[in-house]
N, C-alpha and C positions, 0 to 999 in steps of 0.2 A: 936407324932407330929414331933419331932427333927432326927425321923429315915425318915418320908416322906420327909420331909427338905431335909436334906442329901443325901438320895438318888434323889432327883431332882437337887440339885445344882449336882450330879455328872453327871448327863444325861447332865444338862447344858456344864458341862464341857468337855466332851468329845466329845459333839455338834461342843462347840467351838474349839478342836481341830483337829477336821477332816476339818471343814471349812477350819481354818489356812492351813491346810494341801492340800487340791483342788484351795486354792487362792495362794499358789506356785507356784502349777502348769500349774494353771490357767495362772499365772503372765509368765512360762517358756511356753508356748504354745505361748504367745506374743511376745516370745521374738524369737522365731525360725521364725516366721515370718517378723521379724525383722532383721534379720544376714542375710537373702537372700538380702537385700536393702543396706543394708550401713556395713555390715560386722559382725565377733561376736564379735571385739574388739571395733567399733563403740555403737554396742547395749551394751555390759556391762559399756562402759564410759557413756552412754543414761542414763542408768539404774540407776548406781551408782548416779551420779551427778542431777537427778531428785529428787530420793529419799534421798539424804542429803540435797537438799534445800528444801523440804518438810518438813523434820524433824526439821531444823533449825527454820522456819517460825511458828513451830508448840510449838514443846521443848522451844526455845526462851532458850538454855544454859547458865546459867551466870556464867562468871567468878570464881565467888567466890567459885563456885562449884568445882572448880579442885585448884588441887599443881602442880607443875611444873612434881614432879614422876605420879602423875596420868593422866595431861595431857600428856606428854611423851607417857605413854601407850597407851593411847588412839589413838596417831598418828603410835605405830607400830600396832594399832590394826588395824586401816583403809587402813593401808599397805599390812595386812594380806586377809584382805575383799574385797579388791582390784585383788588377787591374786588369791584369790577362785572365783572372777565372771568371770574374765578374763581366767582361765584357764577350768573352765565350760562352759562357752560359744563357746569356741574354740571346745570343746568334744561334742556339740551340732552339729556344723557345720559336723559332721562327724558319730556321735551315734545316735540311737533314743534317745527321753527321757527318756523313762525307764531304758534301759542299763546302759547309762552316770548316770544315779542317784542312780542308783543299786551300780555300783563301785566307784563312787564316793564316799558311803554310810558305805562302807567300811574303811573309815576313824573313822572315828566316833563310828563305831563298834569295831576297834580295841583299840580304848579308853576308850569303854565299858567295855569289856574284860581285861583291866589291872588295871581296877579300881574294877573290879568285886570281889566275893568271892566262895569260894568253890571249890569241885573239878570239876565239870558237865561245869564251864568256859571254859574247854579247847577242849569244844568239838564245840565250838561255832564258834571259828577259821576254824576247818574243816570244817564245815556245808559250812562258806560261802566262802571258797575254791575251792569247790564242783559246789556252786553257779556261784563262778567268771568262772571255767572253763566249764560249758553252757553256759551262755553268751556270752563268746571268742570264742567258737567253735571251736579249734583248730583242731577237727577230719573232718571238711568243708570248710578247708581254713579262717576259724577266721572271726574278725569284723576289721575293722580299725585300726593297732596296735598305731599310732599316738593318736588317736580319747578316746581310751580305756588310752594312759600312761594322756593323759591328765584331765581326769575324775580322774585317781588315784591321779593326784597331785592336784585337787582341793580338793579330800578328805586328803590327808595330813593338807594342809590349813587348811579344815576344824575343824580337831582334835587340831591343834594349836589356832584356833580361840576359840574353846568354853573353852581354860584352860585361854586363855589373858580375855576371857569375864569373868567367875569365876572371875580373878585378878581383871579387873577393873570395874565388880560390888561390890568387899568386900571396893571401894575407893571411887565411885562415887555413887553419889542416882541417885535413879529411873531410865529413858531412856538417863540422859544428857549426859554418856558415848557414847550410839549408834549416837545420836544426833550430836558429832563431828567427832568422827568415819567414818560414812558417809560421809559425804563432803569430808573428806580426800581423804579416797576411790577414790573420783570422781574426785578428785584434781591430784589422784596418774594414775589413768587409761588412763586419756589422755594423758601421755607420751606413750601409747604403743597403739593409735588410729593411723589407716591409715587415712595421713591429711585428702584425699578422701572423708570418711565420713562424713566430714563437710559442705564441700559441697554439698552433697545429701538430708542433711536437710530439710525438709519441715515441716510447717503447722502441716499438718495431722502428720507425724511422729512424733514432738514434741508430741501431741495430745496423740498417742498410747502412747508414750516414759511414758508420764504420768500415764497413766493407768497402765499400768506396772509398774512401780513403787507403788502404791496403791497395787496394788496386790500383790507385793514382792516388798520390805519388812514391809510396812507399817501395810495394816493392820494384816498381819499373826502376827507381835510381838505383835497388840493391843489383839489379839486372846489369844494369848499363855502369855501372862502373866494374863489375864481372867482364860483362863482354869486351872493355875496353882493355882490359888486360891482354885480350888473346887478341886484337885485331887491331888491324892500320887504322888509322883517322881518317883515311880515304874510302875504307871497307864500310866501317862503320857510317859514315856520311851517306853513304850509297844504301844503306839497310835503313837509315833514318828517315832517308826518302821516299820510302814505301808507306810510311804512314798515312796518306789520304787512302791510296790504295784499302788498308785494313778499314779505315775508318767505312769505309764503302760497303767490304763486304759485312761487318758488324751493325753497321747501320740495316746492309738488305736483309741479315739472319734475322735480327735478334728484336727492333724496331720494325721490319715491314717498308723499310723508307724506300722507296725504287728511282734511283735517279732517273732512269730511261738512258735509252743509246748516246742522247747528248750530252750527259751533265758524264756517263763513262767515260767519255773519249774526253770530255774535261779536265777529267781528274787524272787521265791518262797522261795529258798532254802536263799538267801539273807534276807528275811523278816523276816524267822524263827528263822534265828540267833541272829536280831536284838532284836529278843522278849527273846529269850533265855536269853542276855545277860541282859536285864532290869530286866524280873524275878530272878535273880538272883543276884541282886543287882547291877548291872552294869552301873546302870547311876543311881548316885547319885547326879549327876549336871542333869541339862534339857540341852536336844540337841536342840539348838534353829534353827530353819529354815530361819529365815530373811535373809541370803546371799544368800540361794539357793545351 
């Protein structure tokens, strides 16, 4: 009876983290139609500043809950998450989905990889080397080299954000870290909105703005700490790494964006790596998805 258990709560769990995973990109699907309107650094101040008064209104953080070192943190953490939407969204404006999330994705995998064990680690680098240069296409005149450095440095971001989130999960309970985080975020992005944006505002966009926000980051984090209940950090790492994957197919449904044969086997050779590095002990921590 406890193996039927088990193996259901694990279907459960990988349920919930393929959702998490489609509500991403569901949420970045939103938001490309969004940067056409009021810009990408209008939609990640959208984004951000949605989804921290959501969180606020929700989490309801109390004071008592932080020190001044743990609040600290939490303010360069929304500093950090700030940086990663904002410089994602910019790579949007110029990448498809999938590419931008593929090399972005490469942050995170190379924090895999140093965190990993064994010798088979070092081949996991090359694989997505391999990856990044289909992608790029340098043998066809390339992709956007602005579009592609800025994917890279949201995935830098990214690699720093999940060691500050480590940090100030071992300080703060439950979500009240992400919970200030955010607003920060939102607080911090609107220094680097074009005024413009503001006034293009509407109704209906407020409206999307929100949706999108639900969709990243809200309920992906309600997802992924569900799923993390029911499955290994190694299961998990390995469902993590299907994320360019989705971003692909959501990019080709829902945007039209068509890698071709080369930028697939890109993002292929990307994926693989990312599994490699999990099975191989490489995320000992969860790569968490709520920034995008």
């Amino acid at each position: 009876m406890n193996t039927i258990v088990s193996a259901d709560n694990a279907r459960a769990g990988v349920l919930m983290a393929i959702t998490a995973q489609v509500s991403v990109q569901m949420g970045m699907a939103v938001a490309v139609s969004l940067i056409d309107q009021i810009g990408s650094d209008g939609t990640a101040w959208l984004r951000l500043s949605l989804a921290g008064i959501v969180l606020l209104l929700v989490v309801r953080p109390r004071p008592s809950a932080f020190t001044w070192r743990s609040f600290g943190m939490c303010v360069v953490l929304g500093c950090v998450t700030a940086a990663i939407t904002l410089f994602f969204m910019a790579s949007l404006d110029r990448l498809a989905l999938g590419t931008a999330t593929a090399l972005e994705f490469l942050g995170p995998l190379a924090l895999a990889v140093l965190h990993g064990r064994g010798r088979h680690r070092l081949l996991w680098p090359a694989l997505a080397a391999l990856g990044v240069v289909l992608l790029s296409e340098p043998f066809t005149g390339g992709i956007d080299p602005k579009g592609a450095l800025l994917a890279l440095s949201a995935g830098i971001c990214w690699a720093v954000y999940i060691l500050l989130t480590q940090r100030v999960g071992d300080e703060v309970a439950g979500v009240n870290g992400l919970a200030v985080s955010m607003p920060i975020a939102g607080v911090v992005s609107c220094f680097f909105v074009d005024t413009a944006a503001f006034s293009k505002l509407t109704p209906q966009l407020l409206l999307v703005g929100f949706g999108m926000a639900l969709l990243l980051p809200v309920l992906p984090y309600v997802l992924e700490l569900l799923a993390l209940r029911r499955l290994t950090t190694a299961t998990f790492g390995i469902l993590m790494s299907l994320e360019p994957a989705f971003a692909l197919v959501v990019g080709f449904l829902l945007l039209d964006q068509d890698p071709g044969p080369v930028g697939i086997l890109g993002i292929i050779a990307v994926v693989a790596a990312g599994i490699g590095a999990a099975r191989g002990g490489g995320r000992e921590m969860a790569v968490p998805l709520e920034v995008g």
